[in-house]
KEBA-547792 format. One record per residue (C-alpha): x, y negated, z negated. Coordinates in Angstrom, 2 decimals. Example, Ala and Ser with C-alpha at 12.3 -4.5 7.8 and 13.67 -1.06 7.14 Angstrom:
BEGIN
+---------+---------+---------+
|       X |       Y |       Z |
+---------+---------+---------+
|   12.30 |    4.50 |   -7.80 |
|   13.67 |    1.06 |   -7.14 |
+---------+---------+---------+
END
This chain:
BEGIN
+---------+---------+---------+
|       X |       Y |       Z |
+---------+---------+---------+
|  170.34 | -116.29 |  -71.13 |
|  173.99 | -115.33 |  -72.17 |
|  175.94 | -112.01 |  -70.98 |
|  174.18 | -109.62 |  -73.58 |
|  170.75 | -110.43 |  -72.33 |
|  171.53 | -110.45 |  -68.55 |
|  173.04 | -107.06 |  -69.00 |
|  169.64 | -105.52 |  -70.79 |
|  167.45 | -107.22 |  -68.29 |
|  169.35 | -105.35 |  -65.59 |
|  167.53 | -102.49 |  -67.06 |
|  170.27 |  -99.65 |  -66.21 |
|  170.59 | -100.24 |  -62.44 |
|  173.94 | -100.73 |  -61.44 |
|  174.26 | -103.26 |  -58.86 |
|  171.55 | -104.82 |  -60.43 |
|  174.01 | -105.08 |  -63.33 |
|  177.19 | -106.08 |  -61.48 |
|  175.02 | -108.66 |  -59.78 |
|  173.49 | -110.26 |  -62.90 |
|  176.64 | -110.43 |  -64.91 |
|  178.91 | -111.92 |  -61.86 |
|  176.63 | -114.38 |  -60.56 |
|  177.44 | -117.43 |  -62.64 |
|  181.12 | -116.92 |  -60.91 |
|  179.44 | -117.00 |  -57.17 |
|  178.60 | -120.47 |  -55.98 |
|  176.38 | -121.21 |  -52.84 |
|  176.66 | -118.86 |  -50.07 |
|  179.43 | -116.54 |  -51.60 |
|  176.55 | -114.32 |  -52.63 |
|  176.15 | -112.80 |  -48.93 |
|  179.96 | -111.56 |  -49.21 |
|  178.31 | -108.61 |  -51.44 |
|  176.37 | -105.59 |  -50.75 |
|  172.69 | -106.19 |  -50.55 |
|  171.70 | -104.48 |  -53.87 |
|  174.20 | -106.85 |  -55.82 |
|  172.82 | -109.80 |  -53.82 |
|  169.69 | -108.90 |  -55.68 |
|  171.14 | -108.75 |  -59.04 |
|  172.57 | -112.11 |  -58.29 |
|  169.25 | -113.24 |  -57.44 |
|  167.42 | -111.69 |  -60.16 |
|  170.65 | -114.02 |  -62.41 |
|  169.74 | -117.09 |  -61.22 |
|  165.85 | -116.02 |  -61.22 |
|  165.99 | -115.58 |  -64.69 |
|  168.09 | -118.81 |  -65.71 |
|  165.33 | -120.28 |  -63.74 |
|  162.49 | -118.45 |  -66.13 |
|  164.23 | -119.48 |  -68.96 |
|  164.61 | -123.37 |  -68.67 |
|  161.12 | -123.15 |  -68.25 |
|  160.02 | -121.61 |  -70.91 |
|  158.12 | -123.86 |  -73.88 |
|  160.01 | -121.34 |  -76.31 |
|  163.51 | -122.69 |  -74.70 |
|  162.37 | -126.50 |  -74.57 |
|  161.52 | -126.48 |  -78.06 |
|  164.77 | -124.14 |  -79.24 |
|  166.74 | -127.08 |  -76.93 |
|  165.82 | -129.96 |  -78.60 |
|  167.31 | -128.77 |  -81.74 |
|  170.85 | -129.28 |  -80.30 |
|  170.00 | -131.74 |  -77.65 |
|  170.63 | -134.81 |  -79.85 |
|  174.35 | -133.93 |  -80.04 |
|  175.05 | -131.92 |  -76.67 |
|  172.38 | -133.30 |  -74.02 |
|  172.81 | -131.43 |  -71.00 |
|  174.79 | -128.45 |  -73.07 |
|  171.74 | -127.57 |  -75.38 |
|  170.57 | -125.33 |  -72.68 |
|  174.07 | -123.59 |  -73.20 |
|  173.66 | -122.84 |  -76.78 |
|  170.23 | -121.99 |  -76.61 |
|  170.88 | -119.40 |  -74.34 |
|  173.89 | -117.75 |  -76.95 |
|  171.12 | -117.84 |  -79.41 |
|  169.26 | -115.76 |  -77.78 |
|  171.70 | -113.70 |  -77.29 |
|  172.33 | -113.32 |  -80.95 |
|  168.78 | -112.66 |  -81.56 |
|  168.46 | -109.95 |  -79.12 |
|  171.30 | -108.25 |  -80.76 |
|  169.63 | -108.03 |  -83.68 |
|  166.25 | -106.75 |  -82.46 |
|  165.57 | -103.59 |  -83.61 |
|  162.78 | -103.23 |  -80.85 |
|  165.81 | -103.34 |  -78.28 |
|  168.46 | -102.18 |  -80.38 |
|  167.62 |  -99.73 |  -82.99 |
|  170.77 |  -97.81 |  -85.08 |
|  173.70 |  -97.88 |  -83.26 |
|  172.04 |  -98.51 |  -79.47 |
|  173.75 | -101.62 |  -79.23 |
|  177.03 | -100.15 |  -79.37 |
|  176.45 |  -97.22 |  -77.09 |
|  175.03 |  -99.91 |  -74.56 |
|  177.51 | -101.90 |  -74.38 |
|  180.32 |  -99.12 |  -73.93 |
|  177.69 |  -98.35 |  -70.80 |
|  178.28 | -101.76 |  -68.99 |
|  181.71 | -101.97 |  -69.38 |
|  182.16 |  -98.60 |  -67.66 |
|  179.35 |  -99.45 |  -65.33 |
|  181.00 | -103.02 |  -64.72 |
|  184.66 | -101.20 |  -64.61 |
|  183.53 |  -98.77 |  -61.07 |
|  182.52 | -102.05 |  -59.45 |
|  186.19 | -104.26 |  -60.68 |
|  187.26 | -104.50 |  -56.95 |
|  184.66 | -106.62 |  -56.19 |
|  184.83 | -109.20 |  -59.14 |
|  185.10 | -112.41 |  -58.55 |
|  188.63 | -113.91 |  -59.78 |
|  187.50 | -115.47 |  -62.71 |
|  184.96 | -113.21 |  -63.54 |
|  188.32 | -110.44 |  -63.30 |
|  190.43 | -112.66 |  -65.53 |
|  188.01 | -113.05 |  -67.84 |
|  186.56 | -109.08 |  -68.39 |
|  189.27 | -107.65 |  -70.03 |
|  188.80 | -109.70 |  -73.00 |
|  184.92 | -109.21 |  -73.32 |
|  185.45 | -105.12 |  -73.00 |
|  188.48 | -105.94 |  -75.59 |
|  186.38 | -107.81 |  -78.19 |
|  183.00 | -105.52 |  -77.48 |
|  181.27 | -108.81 |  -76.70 |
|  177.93 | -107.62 |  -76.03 |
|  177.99 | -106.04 |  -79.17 |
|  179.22 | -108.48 |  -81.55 |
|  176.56 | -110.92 |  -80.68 |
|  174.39 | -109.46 |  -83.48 |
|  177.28 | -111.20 |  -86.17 |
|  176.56 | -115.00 |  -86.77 |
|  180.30 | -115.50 |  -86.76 |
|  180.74 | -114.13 |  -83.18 |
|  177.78 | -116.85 |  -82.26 |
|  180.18 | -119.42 |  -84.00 |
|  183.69 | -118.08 |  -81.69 |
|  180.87 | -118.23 |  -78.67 |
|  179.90 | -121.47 |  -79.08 |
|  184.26 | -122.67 |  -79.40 |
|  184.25 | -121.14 |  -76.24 |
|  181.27 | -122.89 |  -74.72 |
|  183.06 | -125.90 |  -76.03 |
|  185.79 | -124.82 |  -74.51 |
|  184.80 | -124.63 |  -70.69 |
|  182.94 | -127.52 |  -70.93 |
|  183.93 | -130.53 |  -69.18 |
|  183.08 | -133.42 |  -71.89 |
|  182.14 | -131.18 |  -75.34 |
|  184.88 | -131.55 |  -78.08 |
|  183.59 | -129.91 |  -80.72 |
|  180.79 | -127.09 |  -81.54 |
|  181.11 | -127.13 |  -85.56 |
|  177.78 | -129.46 |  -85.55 |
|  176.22 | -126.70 |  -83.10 |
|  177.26 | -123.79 |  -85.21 |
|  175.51 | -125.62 |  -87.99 |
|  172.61 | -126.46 |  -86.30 |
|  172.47 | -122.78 |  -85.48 |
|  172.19 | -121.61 |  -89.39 |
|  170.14 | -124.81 |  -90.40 |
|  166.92 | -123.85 |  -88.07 |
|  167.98 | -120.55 |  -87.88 |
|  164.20 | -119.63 |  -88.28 |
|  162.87 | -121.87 |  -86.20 |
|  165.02 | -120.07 |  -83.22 |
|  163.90 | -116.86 |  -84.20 |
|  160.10 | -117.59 |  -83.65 |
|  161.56 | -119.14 |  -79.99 |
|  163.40 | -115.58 |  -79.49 |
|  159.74 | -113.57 |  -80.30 |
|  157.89 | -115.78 |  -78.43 |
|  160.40 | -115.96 |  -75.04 |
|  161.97 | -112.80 |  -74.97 |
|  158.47 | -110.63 |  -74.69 |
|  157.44 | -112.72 |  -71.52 |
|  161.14 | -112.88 |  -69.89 |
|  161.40 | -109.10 |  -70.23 |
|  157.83 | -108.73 |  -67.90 |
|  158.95 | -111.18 |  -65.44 |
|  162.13 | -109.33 |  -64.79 |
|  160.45 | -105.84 |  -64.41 |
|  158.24 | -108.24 |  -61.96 |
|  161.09 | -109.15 |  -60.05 |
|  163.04 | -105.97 |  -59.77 |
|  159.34 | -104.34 |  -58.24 |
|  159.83 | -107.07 |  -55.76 |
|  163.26 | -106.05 |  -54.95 |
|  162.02 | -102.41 |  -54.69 |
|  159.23 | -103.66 |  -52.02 |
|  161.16 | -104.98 |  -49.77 |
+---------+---------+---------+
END
């Protein structure tokens, strides 16, 4: 899963929030340098990337880019999502999204001291650009993926993915109803965990 859905599936708890959205910028044991609660929502991260690999839903979305980007079709797949989510009036109905996503970033902002650095370089341009809420727009997905493509060590290009993207973009959608449903319980499953402990 990509930032928007990390940020939903944090499900309005703070820490939970900072946790989940940082974690892909905390390697190995850097994790225990943060306050128990955000040590969860780093957990819950890498819990859910976990859920999501697995999923049939994300095998099947994968293989539509995994002819051209291999070990990177996880990568797109999870943007897709992202994009989908967005768009899903059951999450998002009106103008949720936006109000949302003006909550994170001044949720994420009272926790900016303990960023990681690249996670701190990097926020000011996704509050900038509203990047949680432009994920709905299928040109946003197409500036994602460049920047996928970008951070990647051996991807040159993401014009075939962005393609690929509109081609089956049908095909992704019935992976989006049939994952996102089932990810959504498994978090709340998790974070009950969390709370029994």
């Amino acid at each position: 899963m990509n930032y928007l859905a990390h940020a939903y599936l944090s499900f309005n708890i703070p820490p939970i929030l900072v946790g989940n959205m940082i974690s892909d910028f905390v390697k190995g044991k850097k994790q225990f340098d943060f306050a128990p609660d955000v040590q969860q929502g780093i957990r819950l991260h890498r819990a859910i990337d976990q859920f999501t690999d697995e999923h049939p839903a994300t095998a099947r979305a994968k293989e539509v880019f995994r002819p051209h980007y291999r070990l990177y079709s996880g990568a797109f797949v999870d943007v897709v999502y992202d994009h989908f989510l967005a768009r899903d009036v059951n999450q998002f109905s009106n103008d949720r999204l936006f109000d949302f996503s003006q909550t994170v970033y001044s949720t994420l902002e009272q926790y900016a001291g303990i960023f990681p650095r690249d996670f701190q370089l990097m926020f000011p341009y996704m509050k900038k650009h509203n990047w949680l809420y432009h994920y709905g727009e299928p040109e946003s997905i197409g500036r994602s993926f460049e920047g996928l493509v970008r951070r990647s060590a051996y991807l040159t290009e993401s014009k075939i993915a962005f393609g690929l993207f509109e081609r089956h973009y049908d095909e992704f959608q019935v992976c989006y109803d049939a994952f996102f449903p089932e990810v959504k319980s498994f978090v709340r499953l998790q974070l009950e965990t969390f709370d029994n402990k």
